[in-house]
TORZA-106758 format. One line per 4 residues: number of its first residue (from 1); their letters; for each residue y, x, z of N, C-alpha, C. Coordinates in pm, whole numbers. Layout:
NUM	A	Y,X,Z,Y,X,Z,Y,X,Z  ...
***
This chain:
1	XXXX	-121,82,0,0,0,0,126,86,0  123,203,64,245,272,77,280,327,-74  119,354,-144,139,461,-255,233,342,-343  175,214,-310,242,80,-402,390,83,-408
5	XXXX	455,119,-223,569,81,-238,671,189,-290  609,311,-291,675,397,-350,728,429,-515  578,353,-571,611,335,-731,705,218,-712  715,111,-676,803,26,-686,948,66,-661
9	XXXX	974,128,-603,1082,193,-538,1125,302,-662  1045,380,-722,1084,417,-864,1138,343,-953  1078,232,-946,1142,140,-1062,1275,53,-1052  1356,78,-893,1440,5,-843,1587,93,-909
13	XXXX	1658,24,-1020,1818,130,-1011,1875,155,-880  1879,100,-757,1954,138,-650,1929,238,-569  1787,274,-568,1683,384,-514,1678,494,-627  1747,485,-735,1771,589,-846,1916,630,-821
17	XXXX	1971,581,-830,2131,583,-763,2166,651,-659  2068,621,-533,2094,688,-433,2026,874,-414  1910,827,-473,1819,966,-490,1916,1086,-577  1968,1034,-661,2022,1116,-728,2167,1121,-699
21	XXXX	2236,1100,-587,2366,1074,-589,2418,1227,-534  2304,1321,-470,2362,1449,-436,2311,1530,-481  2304,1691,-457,2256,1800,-475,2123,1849,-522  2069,1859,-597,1947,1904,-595,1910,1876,-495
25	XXXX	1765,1861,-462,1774,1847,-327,1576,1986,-296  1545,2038,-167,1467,2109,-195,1329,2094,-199  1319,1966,-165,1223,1881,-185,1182,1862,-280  1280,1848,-350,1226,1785,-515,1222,1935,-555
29	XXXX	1267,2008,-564,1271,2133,-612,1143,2224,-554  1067,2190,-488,917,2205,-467,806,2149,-599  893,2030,-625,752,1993,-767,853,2001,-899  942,2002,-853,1065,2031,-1024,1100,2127,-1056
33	XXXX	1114,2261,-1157,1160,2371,-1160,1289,2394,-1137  1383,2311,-1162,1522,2278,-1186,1552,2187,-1333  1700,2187,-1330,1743,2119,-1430,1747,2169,-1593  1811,2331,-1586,1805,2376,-1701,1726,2426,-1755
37	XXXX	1718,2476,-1916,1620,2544,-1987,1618,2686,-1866  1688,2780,-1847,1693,2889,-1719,1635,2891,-1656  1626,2790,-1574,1515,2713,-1439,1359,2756,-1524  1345,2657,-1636,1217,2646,-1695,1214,2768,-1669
41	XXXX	1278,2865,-1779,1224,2979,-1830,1175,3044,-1725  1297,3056,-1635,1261,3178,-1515,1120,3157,-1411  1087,3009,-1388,983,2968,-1376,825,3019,-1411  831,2965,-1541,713,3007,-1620,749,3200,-1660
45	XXXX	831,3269,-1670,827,3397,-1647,740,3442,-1522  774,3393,-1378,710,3416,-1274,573,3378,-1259  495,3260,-1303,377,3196,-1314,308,3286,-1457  339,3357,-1537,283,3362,-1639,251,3485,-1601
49	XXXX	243,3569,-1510,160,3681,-1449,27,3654,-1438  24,3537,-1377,-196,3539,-1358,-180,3429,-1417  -139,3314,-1456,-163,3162,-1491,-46,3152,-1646  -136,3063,-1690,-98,2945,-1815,5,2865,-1731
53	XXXX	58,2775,-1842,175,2679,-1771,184,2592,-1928  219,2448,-1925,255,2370,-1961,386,2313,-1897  477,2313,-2016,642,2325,-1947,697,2102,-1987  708,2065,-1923,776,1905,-1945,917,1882,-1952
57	XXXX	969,1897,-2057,1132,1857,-2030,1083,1699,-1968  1127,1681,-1876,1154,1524,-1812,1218,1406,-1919  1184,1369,-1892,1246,1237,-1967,1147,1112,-1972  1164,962,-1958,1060,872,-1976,1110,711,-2026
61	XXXX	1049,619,-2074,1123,513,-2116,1245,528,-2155  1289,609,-2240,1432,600,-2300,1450,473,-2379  1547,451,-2436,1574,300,-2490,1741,359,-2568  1748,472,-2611,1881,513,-2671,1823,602,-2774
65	XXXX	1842,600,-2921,1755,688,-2983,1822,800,-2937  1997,840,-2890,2060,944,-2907,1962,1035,-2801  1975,961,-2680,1909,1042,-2565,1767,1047,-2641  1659,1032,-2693,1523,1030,-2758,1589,1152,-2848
69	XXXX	1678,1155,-2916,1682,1299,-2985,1727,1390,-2961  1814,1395,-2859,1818,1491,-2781,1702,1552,-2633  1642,1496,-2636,1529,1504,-2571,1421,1613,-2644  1421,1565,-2792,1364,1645,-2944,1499,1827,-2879
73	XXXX	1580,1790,-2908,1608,1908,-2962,1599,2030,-2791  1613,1930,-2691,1565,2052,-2589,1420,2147,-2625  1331,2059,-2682,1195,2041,-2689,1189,2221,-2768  1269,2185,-2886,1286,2261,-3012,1355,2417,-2932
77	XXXX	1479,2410,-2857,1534,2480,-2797,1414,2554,-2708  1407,2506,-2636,1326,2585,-2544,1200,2683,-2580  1134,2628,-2722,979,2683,-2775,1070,2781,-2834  1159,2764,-2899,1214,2916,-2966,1238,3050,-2830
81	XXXX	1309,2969,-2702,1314,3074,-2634,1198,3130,-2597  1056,3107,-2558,970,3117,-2536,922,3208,-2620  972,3159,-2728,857,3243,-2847,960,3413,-2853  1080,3409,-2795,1209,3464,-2821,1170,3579,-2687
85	XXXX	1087,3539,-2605,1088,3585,-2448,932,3672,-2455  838,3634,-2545,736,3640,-2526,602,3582,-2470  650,3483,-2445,648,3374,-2345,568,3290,-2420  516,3242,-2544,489,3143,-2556,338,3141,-2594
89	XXXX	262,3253,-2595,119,3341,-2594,70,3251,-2447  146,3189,-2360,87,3184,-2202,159,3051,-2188  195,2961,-2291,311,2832,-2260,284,2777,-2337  257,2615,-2300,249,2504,-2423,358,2435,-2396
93	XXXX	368,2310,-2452,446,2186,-2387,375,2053,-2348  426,1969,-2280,373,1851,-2299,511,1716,-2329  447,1650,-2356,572,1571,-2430,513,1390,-2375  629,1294,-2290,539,1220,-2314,672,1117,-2454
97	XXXX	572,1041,-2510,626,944,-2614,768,818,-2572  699,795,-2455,837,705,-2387,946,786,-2424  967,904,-2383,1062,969,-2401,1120,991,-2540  1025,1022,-2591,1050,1043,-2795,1087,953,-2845
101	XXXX	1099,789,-2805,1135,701,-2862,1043,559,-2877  950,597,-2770,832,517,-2810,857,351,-2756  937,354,-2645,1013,214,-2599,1110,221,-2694  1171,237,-2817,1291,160,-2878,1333,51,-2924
105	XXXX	1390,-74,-2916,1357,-191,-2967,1284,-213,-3103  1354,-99,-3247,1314,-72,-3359,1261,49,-3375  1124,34,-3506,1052,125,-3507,1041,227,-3423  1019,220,-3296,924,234,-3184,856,392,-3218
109	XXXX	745,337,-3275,656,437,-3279,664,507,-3414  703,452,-3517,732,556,-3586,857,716,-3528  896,621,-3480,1010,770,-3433,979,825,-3359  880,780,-3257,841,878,-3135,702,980,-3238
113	XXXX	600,922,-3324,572,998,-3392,635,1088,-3456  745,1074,-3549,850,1174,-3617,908,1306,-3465  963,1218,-3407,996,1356,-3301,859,1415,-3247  731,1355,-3226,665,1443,-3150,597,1538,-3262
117	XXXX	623,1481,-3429,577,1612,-3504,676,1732,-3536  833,1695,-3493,906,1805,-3495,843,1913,-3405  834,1798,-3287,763,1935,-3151,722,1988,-3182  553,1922,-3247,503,2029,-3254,471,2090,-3398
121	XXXX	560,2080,-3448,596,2197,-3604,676,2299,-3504  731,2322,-3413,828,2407,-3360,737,2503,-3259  613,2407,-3212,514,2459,-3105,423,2553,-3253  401,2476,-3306,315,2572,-3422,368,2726,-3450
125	XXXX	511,2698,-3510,588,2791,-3537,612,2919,-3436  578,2898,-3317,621,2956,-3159,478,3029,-3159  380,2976,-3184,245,3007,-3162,156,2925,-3035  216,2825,-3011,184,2784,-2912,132,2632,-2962
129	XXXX	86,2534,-2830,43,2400,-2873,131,2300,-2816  47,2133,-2818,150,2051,-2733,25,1948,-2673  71,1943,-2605,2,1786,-2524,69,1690,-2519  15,1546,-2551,49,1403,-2532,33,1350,-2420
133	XXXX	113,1374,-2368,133,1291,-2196,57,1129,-2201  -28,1116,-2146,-65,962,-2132,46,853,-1990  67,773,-2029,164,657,-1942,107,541,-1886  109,433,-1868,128,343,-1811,-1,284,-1932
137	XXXX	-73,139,-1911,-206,189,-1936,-153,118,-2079  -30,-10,-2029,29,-87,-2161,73,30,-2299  34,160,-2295,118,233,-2377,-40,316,-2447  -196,292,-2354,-278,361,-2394,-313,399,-2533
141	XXXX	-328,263,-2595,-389,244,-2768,-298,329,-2832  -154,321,-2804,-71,372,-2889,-44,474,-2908  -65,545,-2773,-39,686,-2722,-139,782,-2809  -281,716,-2800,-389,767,-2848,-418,778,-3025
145	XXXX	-336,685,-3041,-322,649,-3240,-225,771,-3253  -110,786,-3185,-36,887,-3214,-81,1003,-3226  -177,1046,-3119,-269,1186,-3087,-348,1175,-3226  -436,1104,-3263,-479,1103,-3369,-382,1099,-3526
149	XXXX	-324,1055,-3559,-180,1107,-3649,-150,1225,-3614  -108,1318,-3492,-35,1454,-3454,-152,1526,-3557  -247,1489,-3511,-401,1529,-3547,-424,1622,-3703  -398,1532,-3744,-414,1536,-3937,-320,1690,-3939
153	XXXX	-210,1719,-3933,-138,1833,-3993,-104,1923,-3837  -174,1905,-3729,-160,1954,-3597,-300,1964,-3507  -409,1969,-3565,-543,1947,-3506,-565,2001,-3353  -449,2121,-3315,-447,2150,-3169,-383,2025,-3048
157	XXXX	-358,1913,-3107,-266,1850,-3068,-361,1842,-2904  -318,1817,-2840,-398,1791,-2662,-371,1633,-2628  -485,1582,-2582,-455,1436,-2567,-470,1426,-2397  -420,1306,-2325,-457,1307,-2195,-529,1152,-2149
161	XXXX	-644,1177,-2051,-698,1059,-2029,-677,1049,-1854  -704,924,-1797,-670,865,-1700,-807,842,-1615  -899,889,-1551,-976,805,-1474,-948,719,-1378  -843,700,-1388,-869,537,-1263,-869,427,-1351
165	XXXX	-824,484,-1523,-850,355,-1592,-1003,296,-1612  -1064,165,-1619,-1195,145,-1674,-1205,212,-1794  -1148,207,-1923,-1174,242,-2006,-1235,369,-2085  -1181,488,-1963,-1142,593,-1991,-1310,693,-2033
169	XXXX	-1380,649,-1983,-1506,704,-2011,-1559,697,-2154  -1590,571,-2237,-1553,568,-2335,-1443,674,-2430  -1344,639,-2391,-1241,731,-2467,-1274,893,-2489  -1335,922,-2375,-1346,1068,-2324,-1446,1103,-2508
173	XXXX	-1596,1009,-2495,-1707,1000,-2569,-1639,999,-2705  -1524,974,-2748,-1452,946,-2859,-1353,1082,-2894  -1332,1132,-2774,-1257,1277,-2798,-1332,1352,-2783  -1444,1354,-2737,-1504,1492,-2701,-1546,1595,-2788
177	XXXX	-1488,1585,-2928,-1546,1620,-3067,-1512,1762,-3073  -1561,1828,-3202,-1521,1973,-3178,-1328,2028,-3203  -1322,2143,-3103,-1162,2107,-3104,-1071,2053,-3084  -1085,1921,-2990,-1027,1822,-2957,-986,1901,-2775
181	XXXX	-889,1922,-2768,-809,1907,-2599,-810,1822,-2541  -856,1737,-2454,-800,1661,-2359,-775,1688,-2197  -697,1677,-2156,-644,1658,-2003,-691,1529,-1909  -798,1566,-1861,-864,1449,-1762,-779,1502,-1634
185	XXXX	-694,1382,-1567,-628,1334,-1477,-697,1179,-1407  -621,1194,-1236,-698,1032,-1217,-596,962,-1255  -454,986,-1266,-364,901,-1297,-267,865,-1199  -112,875,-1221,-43,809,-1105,34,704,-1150
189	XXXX	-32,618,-1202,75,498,-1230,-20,386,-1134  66,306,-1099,-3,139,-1012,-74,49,-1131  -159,74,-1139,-211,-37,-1242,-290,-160,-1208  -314,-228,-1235,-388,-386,-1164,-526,-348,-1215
193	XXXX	-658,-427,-1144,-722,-404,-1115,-821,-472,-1220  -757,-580,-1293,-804,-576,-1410,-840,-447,-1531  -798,-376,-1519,-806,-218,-1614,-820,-119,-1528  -804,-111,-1432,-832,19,-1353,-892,-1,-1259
197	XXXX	-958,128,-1186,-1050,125,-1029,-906,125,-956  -938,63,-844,-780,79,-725,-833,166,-619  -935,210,-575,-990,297,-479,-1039,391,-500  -963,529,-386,-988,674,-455,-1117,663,-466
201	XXXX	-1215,625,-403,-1356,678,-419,-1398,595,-582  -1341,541,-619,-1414,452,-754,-1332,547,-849  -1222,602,-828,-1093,677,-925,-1196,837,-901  -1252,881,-837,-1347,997,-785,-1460,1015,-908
205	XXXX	-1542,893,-851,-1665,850,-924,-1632,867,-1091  -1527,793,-1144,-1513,763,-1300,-1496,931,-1354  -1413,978,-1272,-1316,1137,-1275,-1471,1227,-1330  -1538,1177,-1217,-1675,1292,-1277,-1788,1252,-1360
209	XXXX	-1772,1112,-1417,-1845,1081,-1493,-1756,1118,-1630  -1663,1096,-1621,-1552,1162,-1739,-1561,1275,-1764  -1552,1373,-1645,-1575,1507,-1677,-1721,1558,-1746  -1806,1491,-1719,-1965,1530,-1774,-1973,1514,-1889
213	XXXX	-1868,1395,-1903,-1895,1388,-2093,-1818,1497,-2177  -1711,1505,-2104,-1595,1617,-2195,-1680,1736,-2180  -1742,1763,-2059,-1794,1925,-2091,-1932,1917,-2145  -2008,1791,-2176,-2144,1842,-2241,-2066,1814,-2408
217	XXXX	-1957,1744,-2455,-1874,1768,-2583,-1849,1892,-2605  -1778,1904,-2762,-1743,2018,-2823,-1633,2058,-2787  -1527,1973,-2773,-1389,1965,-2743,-1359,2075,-2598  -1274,2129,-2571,-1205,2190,-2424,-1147,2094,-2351
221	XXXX	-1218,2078,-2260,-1161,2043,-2136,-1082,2052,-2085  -945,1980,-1958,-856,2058,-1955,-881,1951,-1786  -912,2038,-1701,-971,1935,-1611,-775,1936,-1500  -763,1836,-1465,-620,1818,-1411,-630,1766,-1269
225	XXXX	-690,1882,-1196,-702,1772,-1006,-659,1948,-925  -656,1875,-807,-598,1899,-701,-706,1945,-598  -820,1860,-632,-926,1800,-524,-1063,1927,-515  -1055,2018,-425,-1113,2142,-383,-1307,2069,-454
229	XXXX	-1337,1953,-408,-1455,1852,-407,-1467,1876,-586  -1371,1827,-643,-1367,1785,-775,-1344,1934,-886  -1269,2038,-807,-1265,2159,-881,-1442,2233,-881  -1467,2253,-812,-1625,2262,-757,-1717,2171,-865
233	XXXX	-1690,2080,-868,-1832,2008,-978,-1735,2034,-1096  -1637,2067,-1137,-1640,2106,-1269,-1677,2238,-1323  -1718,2301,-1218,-1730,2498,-1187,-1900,2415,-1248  -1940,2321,-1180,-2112,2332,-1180,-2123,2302,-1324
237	XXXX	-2029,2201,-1372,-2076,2148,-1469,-2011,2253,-1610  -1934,2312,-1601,-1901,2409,-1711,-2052,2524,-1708  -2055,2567,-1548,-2202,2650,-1613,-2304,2614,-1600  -2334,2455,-1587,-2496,2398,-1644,-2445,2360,-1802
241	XXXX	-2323,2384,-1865,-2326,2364,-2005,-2285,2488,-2093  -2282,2603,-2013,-2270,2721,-2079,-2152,2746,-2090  -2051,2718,-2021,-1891,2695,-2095,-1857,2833,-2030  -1812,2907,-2061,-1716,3047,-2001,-1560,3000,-1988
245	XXXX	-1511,3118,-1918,-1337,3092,-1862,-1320,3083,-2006  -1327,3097,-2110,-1239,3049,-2231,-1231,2861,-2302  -1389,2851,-2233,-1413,2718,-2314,-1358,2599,-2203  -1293,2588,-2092,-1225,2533,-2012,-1126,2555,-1915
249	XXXX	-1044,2502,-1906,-973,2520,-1796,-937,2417,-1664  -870,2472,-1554,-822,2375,-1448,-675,2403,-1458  -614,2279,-1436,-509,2220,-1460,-427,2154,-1352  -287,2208,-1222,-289,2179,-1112,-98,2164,-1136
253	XXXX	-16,2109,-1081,108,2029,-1078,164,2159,-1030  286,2191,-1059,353,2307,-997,411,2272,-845  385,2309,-780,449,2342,-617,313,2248,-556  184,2213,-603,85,2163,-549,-24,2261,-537
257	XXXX	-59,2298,-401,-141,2411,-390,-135,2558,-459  -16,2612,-438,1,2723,-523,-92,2878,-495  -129,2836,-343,-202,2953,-328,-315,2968,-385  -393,2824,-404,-524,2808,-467,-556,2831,-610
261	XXXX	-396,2770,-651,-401,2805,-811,-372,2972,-806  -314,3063,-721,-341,3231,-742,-482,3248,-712  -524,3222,-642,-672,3234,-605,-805,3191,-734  -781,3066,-762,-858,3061,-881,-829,3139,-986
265	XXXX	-743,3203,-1054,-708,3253,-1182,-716,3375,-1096  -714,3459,-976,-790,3629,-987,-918,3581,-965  -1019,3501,-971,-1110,3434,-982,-1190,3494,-1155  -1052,3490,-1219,-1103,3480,-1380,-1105,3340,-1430
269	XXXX	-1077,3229,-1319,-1070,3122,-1451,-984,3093,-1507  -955,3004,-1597,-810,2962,-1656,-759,2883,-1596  -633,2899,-1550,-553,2792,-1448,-430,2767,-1513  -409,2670,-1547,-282,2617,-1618,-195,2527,-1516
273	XXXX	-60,2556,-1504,16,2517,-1426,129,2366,-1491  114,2255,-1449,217,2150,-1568,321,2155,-1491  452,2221,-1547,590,2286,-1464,694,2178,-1558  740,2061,-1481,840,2007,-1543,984,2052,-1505
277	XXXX	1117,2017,-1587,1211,2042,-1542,1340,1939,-1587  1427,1932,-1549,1556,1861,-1700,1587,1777,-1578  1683,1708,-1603,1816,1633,-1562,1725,1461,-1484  1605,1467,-1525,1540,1279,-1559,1430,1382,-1443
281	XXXX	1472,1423,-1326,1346,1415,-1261,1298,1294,-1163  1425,1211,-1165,1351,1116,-1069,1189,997,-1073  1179,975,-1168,1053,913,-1199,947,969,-1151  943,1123,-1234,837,1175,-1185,837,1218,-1038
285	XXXX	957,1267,-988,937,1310,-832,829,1194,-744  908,1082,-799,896,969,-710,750,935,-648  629,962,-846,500,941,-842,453,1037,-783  516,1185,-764,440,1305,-633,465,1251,-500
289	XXXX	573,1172,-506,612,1126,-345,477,1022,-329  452,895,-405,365,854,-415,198,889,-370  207,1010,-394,49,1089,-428,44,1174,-258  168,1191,-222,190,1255,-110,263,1194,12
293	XXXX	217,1113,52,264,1006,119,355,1123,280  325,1207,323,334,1292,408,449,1377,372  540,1378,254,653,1417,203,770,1324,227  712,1160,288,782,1094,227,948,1127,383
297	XXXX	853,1136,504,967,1137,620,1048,1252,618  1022,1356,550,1093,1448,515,1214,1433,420  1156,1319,278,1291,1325,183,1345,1194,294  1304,1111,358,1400,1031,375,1483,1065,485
301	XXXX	1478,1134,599,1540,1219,612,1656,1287,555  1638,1318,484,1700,1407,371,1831,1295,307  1838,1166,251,1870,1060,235,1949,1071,319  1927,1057,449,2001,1008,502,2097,1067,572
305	XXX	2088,1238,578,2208,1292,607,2291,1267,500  2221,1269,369,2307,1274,278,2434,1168,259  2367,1062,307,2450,882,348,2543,926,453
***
């Protein structure tokens, strides 16, 4: 219920208003890199010693194409610096579509397709790849048609799946093909219980029936948890299927367990870090506040000197 009232509380303008009415704050700056491309960079400079990183300009449900294309050209900006830094051998992106244009009243999805193939013509160009952020479950079919379009003239494209959705097992059986990326996550959006499991132990259960299919597939894995339980059966299940540190990786939120993610990667495995940054962090903060219910007396706190 709490995790409930916290997504709701994301979605409130007055609780956006207030969150954002001061300073950075250092809280958020535990799961956000900062605001500017700088932040990013200097970021993923520091992480790209033992670990991979996937970099997120922020942004979500836009509804302005201007902001949707300027969203594109950070995208564009930043892979040049990367590629400019050396940086981009150890850096992908991830992009989600809300942001590209995919809520616009008109043609929708054609434009969020058009910007997410600028991305990644610019990620190509850099040497690097991109991932398709998965959303809210109303956005699944579409999200996934897009991944398949990136597909045709971008075959690295990375797709992401959800286990707390029902569906998602299936889907996995449908990507698991040769060369295909996907990012198995349990998901932090509130979804009704018609389409999704609502209890960690059922969101657990799907997570590793998902994972069995992606790693006995051709496709790389890109396993996305937190959960010491859940990193462990993907260790079993990469070497009851022969997979080496190249043919998978683990995949962990920046400022979430950072010691573990140094620890696994002098380990030798691949540890990829998803490091967001940009001006639109409130959404996402909100769903770590969500996930971390034990953060929450601290930011509010925080609130309220600020009041």
């Amino acid at each position: 219920m709490l995790r409930t009232a916290v997504l709701a509380a994301a979605r409130s303008p007055l609780v956006r208003r207030v969150v954002e009415s001061g300073p950075f704050d250092p809280l958020v700056g535990r799961f956000v890199a900062g605001t500017r491309d700088d932040d990013a960079v200097a970021a993923v400079r520091r992480l790209a010693t033992d670990r991979y990183i996937t970099v997120d300009h922020l942004g979500e449900d836009t509804t302005d194409r201007a902001q949707a294309d300027g969203i594109v050209a950070a995208y564009l900006r930043l892979l040049v610096r990367l590629a400019d830094e050396g940086l981009a051998h150890r850096t992908e992106v991830s992009v989600k579509l809300s942001a590209l244009g995919q809520r616009l009243p008109v043609d929708a999805d054609k434009i969020a397709l058009d910007a997410a193939r600028q991305v990644c013509a610019a990620a190509g160009a850099a040497g690097t790849t991109v991932t398709v952020d998965m959303e809210d479950h109303t956005t699944t079919d579409r999200t996934l048609q897009t991944v398949r379009d990136l597909r045709v003239d971008f075959p690295w494209t990375g797709a992401v799946l959800q286990s707390q959705l029902r569906r998602t097992e299936a889907d996995c059986r449908d990507l698991s093909g040769p060369g295909s990326r996907v990012r198995l996550c349990k998901g932090a959006y509130d979804e009704p219980a018609s389409v999704a499991f609502r209890t960690a132990h059922e969101v657990d259960r799907s997570f590793v029936r998902c994972l069995r299919v992606l790693m006995e597939g051709r496709g790389l894995p890109m396993v996305a948890t937190h959960d010491p339980r859940l990193v462990e059966i993907a260790r079993v299940l990469a070497a009851r299927n022969d997979r080496g540190p190249a043919d998978w990786e683990l995949q962990m939120l920046y400022g979430v367990r950072p010691r573990a993610q140094t620890e696994l990667a002098a380990e030798g495995l691949r540890m990829r870090v998803y490091l967001p940054y940009g001006t639109e962090w409130f959404g996402y903060f909100m769903r770590r506040l969500g996930e971390r219910p034990a953060n929450l007396a601290f930011f509010a706190r925080a609130l309220l000197t600020r009041s």
